[in-house]
C-alpha positions in Angstrom: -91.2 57.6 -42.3 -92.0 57.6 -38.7 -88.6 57.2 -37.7 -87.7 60.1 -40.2 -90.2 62.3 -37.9 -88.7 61.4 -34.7 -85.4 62.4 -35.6 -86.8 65.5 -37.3 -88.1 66.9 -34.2 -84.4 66.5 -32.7 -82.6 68.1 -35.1 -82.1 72.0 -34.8 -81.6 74.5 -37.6 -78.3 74.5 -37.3 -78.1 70.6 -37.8 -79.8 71.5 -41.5 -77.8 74.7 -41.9 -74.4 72.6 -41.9 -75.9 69.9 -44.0 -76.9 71.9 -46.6 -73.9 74.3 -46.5 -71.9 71.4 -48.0 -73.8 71.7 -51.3 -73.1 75.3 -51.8 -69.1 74.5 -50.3 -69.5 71.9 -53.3 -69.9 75.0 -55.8 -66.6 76.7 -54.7 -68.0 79.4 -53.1 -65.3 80.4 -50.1 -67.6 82.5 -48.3 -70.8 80.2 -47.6 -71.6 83.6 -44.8 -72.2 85.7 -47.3 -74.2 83.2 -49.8 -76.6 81.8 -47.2 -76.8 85.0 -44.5 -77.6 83.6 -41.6 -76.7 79.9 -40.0 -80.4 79.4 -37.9 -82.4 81.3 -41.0 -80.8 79.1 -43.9 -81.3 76.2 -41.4 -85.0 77.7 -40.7 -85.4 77.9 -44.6 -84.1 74.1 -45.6 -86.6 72.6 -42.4 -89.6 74.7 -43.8 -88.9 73.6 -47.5 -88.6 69.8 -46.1 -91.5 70.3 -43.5 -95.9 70.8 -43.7 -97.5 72.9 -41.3 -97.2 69.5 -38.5 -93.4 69.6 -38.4 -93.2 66.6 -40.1 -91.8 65.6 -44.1 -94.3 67.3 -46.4 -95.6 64.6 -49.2 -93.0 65.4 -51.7 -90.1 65.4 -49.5 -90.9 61.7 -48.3 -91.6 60.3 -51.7 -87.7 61.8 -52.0 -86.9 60.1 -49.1 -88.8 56.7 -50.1 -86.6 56.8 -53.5 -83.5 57.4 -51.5 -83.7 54.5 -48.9 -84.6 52.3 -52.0 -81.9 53.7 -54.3 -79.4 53.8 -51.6 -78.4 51.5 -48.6 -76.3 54.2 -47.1 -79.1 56.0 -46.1 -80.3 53.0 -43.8 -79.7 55.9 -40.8 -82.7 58.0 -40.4 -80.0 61.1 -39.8 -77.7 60.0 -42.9 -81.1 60.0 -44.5 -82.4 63.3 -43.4 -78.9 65.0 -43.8 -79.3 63.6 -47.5 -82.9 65.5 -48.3 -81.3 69.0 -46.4 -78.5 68.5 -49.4 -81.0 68.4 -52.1 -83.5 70.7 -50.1 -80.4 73.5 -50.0 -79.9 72.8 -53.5 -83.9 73.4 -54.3 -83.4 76.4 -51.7 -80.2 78.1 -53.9 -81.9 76.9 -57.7 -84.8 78.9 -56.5 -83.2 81.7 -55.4 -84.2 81.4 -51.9 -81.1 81.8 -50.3 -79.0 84.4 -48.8 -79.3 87.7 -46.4 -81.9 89.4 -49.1 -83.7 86.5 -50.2 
């Protein structure tokens, strides 16, 4: 996990924006703009879903995270791993209804 964290820090919205954009691409929808609103806020929303107050995984998200690394040798890359939990995070994010310019 503390590897997770120091990538964290480095990654901007827009890093978690584009990850998470590919789950909603995945759904067919051709205009991602108009789905998510804003790059930075959708970004903004996927970091604060992943993130506690600290700016650091929240307990759920690295339980996730632990399961993943397990599950999956793929995500041996703390970025592969962290683009990973912005997919599901987006996916939470749209389920929930938390996404888009009036959300």
């Amino acid at each position: 996990m503390e590897k997770l964290n120091e990538v964290l820090v480095r990654l901007t919205n827009l890093d978690f924006a584009r990850w998470g954009a590919l789950v909603i691409e995945d759904l067919g929808v051709f205009d991602i703009d108009r789905v998510i609103g804003s790059a930075d806020t959708f970004g903004a929303k996927i970091r604060a879903e992943l993130c506690g107050p600290a700016g650091k995984l929240n307990y759920k998200w690295a339980e996730v995270a632990s399961r993943i690394a397990f599950q999956s040798p793929a995500t041996n890359n703390p970025t592969m791993l962290l683009a990973a939990l912005a997919h599901l995070a987006a996916a939470k994010l749209y389920t929930d209804g938390r996404v888009g310019p009036d959300a």
